[in-house]
C-alpha positions as CSV (number, residue, x, y, z in Angstrom):
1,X,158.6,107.7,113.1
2,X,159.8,106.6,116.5
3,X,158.7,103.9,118.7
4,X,156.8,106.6,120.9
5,X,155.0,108.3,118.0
6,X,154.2,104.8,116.8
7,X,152.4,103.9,119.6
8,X,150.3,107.2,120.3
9,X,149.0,107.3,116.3
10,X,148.4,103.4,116.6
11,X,146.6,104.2,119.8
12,X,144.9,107.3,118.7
13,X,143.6,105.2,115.3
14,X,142.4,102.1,117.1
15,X,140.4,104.6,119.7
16,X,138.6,106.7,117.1
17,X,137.6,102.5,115.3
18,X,137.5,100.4,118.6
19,X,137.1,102.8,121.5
20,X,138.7,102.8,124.9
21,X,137.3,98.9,125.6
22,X,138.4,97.7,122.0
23,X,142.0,99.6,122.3
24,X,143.5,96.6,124.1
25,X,147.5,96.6,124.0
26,X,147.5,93.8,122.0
27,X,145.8,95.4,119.1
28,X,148.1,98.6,119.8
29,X,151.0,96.6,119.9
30,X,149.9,94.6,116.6
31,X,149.1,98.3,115.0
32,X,152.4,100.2,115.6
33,X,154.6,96.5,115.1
34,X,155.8,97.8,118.9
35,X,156.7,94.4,121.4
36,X,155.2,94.6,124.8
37,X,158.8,95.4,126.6
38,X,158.8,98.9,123.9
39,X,155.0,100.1,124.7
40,X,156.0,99.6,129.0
41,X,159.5,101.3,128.1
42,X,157.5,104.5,126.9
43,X,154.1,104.2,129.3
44,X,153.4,102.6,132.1
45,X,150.0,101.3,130.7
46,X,147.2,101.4,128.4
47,X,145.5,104.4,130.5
48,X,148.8,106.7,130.2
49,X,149.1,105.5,126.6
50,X,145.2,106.6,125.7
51,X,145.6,109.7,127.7
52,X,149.3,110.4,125.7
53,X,146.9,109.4,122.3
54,X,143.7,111.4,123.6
55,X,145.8,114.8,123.4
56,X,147.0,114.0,120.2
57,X,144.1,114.0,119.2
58,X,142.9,117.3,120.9
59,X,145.6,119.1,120.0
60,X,145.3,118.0,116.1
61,X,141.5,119.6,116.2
62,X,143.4,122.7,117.8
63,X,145.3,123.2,115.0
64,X,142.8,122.0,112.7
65,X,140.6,125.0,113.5
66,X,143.1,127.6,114.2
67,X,144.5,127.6,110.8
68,X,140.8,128.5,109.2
69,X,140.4,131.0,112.2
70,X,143.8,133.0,111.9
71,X,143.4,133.1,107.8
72,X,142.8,136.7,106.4
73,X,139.1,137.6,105.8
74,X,136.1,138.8,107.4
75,X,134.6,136.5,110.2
76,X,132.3,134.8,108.2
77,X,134.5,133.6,105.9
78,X,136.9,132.2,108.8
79,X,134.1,130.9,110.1
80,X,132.8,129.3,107.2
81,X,136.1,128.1,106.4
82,X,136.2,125.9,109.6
83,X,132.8,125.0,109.4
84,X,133.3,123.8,105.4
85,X,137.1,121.8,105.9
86,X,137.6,118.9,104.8
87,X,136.4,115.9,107.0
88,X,135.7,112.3,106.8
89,X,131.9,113.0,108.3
90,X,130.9,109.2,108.2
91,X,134.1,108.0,110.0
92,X,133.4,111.1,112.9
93,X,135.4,113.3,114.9
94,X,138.1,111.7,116.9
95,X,137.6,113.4,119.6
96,X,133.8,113.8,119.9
97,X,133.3,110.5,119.2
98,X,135.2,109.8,122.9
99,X,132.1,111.7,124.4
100,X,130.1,108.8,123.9
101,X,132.9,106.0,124.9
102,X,131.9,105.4,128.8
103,X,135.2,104.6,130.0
104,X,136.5,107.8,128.5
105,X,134.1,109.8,130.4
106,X,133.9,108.3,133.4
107,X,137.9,108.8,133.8
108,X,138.5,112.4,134.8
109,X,142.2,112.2,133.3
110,X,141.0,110.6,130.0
111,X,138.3,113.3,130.3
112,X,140.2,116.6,131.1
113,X,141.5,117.2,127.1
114,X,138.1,116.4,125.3
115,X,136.6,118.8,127.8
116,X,139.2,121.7,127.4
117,X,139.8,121.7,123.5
118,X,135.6,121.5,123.2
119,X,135.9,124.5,125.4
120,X,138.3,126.3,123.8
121,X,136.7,125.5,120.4
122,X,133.4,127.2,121.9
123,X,135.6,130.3,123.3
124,X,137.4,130.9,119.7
125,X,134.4,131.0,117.7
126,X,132.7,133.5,120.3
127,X,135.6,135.6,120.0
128,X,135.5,135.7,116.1
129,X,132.2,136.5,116.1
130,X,132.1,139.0,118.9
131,X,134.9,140.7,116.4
132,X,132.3,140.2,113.8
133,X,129.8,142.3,116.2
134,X,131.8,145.0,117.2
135,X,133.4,146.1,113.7
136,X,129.9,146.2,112.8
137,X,130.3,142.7,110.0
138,X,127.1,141.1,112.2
139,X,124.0,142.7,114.1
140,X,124.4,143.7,117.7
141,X,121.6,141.3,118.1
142,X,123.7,138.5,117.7
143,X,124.7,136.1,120.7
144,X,128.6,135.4,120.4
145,X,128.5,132.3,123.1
146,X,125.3,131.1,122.3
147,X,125.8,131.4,118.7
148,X,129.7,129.2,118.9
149,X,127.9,126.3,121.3
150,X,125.2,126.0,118.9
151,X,127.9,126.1,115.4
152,X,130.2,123.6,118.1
153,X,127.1,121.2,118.0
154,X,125.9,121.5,114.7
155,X,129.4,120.4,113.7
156,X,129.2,117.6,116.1
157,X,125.4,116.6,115.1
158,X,126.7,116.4,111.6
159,X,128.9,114.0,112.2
160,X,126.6,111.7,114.1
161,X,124.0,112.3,111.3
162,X,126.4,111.9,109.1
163,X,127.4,108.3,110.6
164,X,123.9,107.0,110.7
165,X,123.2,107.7,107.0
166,X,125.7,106.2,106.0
167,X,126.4,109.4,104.0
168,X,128.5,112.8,103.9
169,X,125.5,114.6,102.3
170,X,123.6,115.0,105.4
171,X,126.8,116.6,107.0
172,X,127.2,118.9,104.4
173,X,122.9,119.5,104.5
174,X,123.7,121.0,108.4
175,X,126.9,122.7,107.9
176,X,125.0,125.1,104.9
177,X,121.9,125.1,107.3
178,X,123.8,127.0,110.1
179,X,125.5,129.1,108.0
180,X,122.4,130.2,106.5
181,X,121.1,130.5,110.0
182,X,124.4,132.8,110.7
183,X,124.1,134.8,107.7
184,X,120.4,136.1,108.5
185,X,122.4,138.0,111.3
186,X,125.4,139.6,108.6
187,X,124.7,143.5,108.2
188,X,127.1,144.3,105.5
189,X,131.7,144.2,105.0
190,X,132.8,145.3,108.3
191,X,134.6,148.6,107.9
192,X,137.8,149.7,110.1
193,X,136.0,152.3,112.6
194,X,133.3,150.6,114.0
195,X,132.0,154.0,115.2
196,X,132.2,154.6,111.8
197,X,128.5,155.5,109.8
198,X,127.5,153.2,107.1
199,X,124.8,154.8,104.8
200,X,122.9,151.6,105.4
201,X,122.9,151.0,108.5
202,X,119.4,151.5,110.3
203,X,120.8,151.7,113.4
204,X,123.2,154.8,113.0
């Protein structure tokens, strides 16, 4: 790993322990074993740096999610699979935890990424499950933005619950507590045609 990279992950680690405050650049430099005349080579300061580390981050959560979302499977199982990954629930998401750093948020730059990959996070799950809608998988009664924002914050939620047990458990107790709320709305395998008739569907 290169100087760069060295300072972005260092940077990236020491805001998801320390936040934006405790990320001085003489803990970042002391993390990636980069001197003071490398960091300036590659940024021009600590707010370029956490902005350069802040994406990382964002975009790691991008991918993160996109490869349970683009597996093969019906919508609740993609879903599931995203809400069910692997996570270290008592150390928190790296990137909701900056939602609660002050200097983070009050910085429109240092803002701008959280805001956008939360968005898009809300958009791809209300996409999956307005799929899940129309091929007829979940009930038409189902609300495909309301239902992502509230799976987003359940996720989220866990983690802060999570955090103040002490404890993945509680994590874990939310995650199968929206999916049980989700699968109160599942109807039955989606099928190709979804003008198709299902012998048990009550509303054909």
């Amino acid at each position: 790993m290169d100087t760069r990279e060295r300072l972005i992950e260092s940077t990236r680690e020491l805001l998801w322990e320390r936040g934006y405050v405790g990320t001085s650049p003489k803990a970042i430099q002391q993390r990636s074993g980069a001197g003071q005349g490398s960091m300036y080579h590659h940024f021009d300061g600590k707010p370029a740096l956490a902005l350069a580390a802040i994406g990382r981050s964002a975009g790691a959560l991008k991918a993160a999610a996109e490869v349970e979302f683009a597996r093969p499977g019906t919508v609740v199982e993609r879903v599931t699979g995203y809400l069910r990954r692997e996570r270290d629930a008592v150390k928190g998401c790296p990137v909701g935890r900056l939602t609660q750093d002050p200097d983070v948020m009050a910085d429109p730059r240092l803002r701008r990424p959280v805001q956008d990959v939360f968005a898009w996070l809300t958009d791809r799950l209300a996409g999956l499950l307005a799929e899940g809608r129309a091929n007829g998988e979940l009930d038409i009664g189902l609300d495909p933005a309301a239902t992502a924002a509230a799976l987003v914050a359940v996720v989220q939620g866990g983690y802060v619950l999570a955090r103040s047990a002490g404890s993945p458990g509680i994590y874990a107790q939310a995650i199968d507590g929206a999916l049980g709320l989700l699968a109160g709305h599942v109807r039955y395998p989606p099928h190709p045609d979804p003008g198709a008739q299902h012998p048990d569907d009550p509303h054909q």
